[in-house]
VEXGU-826353 format. One record per residue (C-alpha): x, y, z. Coordinates in steps of 0.02 Angstrom, whole numbers, plus 32768, in hexadecimal, padded with zeros to 4 digits. Each point is the difference from the previous one (the first is absolute). Layout:
XYZ;...
***
This chain:
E60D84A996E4;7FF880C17FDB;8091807B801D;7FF680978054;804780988018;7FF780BD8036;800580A77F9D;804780978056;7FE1809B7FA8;8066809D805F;7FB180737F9F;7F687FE7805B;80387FD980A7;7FDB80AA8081;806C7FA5808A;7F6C7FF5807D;80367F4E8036;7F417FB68005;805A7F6E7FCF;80617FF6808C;7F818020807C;7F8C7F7C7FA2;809A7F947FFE;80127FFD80B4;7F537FF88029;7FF07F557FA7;80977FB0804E;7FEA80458099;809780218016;8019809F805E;80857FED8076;807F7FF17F7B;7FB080847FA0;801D806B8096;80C17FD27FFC;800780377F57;7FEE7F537FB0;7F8080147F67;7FD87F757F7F;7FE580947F88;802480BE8023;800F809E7F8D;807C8056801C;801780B17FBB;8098804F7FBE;8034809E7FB3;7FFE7FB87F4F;7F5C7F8D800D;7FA97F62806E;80647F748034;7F8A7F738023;80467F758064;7FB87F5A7FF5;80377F457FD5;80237FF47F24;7FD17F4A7FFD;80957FD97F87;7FDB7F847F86;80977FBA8042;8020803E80BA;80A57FFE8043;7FB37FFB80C0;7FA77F4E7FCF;80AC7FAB7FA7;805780378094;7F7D7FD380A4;80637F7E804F;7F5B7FBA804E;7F8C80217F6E;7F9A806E8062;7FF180607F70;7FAB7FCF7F42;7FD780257F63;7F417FF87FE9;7FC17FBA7F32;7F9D80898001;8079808E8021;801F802E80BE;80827FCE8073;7FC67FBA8087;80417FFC80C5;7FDA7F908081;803A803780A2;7FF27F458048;809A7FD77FA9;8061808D801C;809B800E8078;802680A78001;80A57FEB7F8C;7FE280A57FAB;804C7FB37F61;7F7680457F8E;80148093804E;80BB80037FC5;7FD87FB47F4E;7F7E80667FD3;802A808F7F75;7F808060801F;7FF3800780B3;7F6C7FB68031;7FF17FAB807E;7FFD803280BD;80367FA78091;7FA5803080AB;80947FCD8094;7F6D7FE48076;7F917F8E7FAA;80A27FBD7F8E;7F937FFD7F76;7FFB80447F4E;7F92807B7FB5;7FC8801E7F4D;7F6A7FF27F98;7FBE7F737FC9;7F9080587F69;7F617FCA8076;80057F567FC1;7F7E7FD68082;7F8B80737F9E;801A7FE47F66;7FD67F2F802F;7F5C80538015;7FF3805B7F5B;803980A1805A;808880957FD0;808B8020806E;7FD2807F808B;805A807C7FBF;7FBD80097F68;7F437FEA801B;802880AE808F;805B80627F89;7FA5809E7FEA;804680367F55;80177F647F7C;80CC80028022;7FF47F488029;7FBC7F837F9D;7FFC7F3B8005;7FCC7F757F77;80517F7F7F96;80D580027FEA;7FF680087F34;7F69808D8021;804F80638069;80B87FF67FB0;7FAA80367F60;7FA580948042;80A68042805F;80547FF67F49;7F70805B7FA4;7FE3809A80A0;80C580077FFE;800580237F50;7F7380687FE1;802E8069809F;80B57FFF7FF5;80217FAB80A0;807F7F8E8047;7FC17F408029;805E7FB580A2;7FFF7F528033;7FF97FAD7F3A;80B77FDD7FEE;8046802D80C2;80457F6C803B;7FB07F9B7F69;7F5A8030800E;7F86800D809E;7F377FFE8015;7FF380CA8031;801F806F7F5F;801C80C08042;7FE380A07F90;805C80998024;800D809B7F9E;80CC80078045;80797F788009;7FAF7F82807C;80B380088053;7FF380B5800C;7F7780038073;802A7F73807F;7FFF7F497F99;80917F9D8039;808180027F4F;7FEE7F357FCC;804D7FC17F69;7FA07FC97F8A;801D7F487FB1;7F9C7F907FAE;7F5F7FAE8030;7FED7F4F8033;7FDE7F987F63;7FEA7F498052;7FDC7FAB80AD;7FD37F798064;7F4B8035801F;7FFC805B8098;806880A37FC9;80BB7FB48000;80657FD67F79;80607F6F8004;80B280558052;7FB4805F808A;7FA37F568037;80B27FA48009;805B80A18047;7F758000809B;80157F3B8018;80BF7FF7800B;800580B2804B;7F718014806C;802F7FD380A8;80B880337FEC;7FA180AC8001;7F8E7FFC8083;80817FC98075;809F807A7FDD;7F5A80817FEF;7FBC7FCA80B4;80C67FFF804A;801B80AB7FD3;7F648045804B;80277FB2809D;80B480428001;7FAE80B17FD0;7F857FF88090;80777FC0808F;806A80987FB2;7F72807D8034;7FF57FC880A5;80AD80168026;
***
């Protein structure tokens, strides 16, 4: 099965958020859009454009830690959410390093992108990136895109975020400033996962989540109740 993954080029990015107008139009999701709850968003700052959407780790800390396995770790790059399975524990919320995803307290549900994996079953690109007015985003093969990042970084003298952050991810950002200078959460980089089982995990993180899994979910699930009979005090 192919891998894929996304190229975000800041240099060409205007910040007119087509993608996450197109975004929302295709999940239909704008009641959370209207609380401020975006599966992608830029964001601009003084010293460039913060765009916020899910880095598809090639290892994700939100999947190793989903006490329910709501969330996964697609073969072909993104991570995946189904909303069936989640409880509302806000644990990937917690584990995430980069902030991802977003919990909505009236639905109790997560959101975050899902690299339009529904499209892309179809032989589609991601919303996003078939609206973008300009070229900034781009989407094809993982070893493609990784490779083009490398050769525009070097021959432009930009940064590359997302090939080492948090050992690797399937969204590669180019910035002309220190990714971390204009709004990318500071992750430390460490290496990239060299074997797994098949579906994403390497062999530890599947034994952590069996002997661990549940203990999480419930001290998770205990503290948001003591937290929300606290509010209504």
């Amino acid at each position: 099965m192919k891998e894929y993954a996304i190229l975000l080029d800041e240099t060409y990015c205007t910040g007119c958020n087509s993608c996450a107008y197109r975004c929302i139009q295709e999940f239909r999701y704008h009641d959370q859009a209207a609380k401020g709850l975006f599966r992608t968003f830029v964001q601009i700052n003084d010293d460039g454009l913060y765009q916020k959407r899910c880095m598809h780790c090639l290892d994700p800390d939100c999947v190793a830690n989903c006490p329910m396995k709501a969330l996964t770790k697609s073969e072909y790059g993104p991570v995946l959410y189904n909303a069936t399975l989640c409880v509302g524990c806000q644990t990937c919320v917690k584990m995430c390093k980069f902030h991802i995803p977003q919990y909505d307290a009236d639905t109790r549900k997560i959101v975050k992108c899902s690299m339009c994996a529904h499209r892309g079953s179809e032989g589609k690109m991601p919303a996003c990136v078939e609206v973008c007015p300009t070229g900034a985003l781009e989407f094809g093969e993982y070893s493609e895109i990784l490779e083009k990042a490398k050769n525009v970084a070097a021959r432009n003298n930009l940064k590359i975020y997302g090939m080492k952050e948090n050992g690797g991810t399937h969204l590669f950002v180019l910035a002309k400033n220190e990714p971390v200078q204009i709004g990318y959460p500071e992750v430390p980089a460490k290496d990239t996962k060299t074997a797994s089982t098949g579906n994403g995990f390497t062999v530890p993180v599947m034994a952590a989540m069996a002997v661990g899994g549940f203990k999480k979910f419930s001290d998770r699930r205990a503290q948001i109740e003591a937290e929300e009979k606290d509010s209504k005090k």
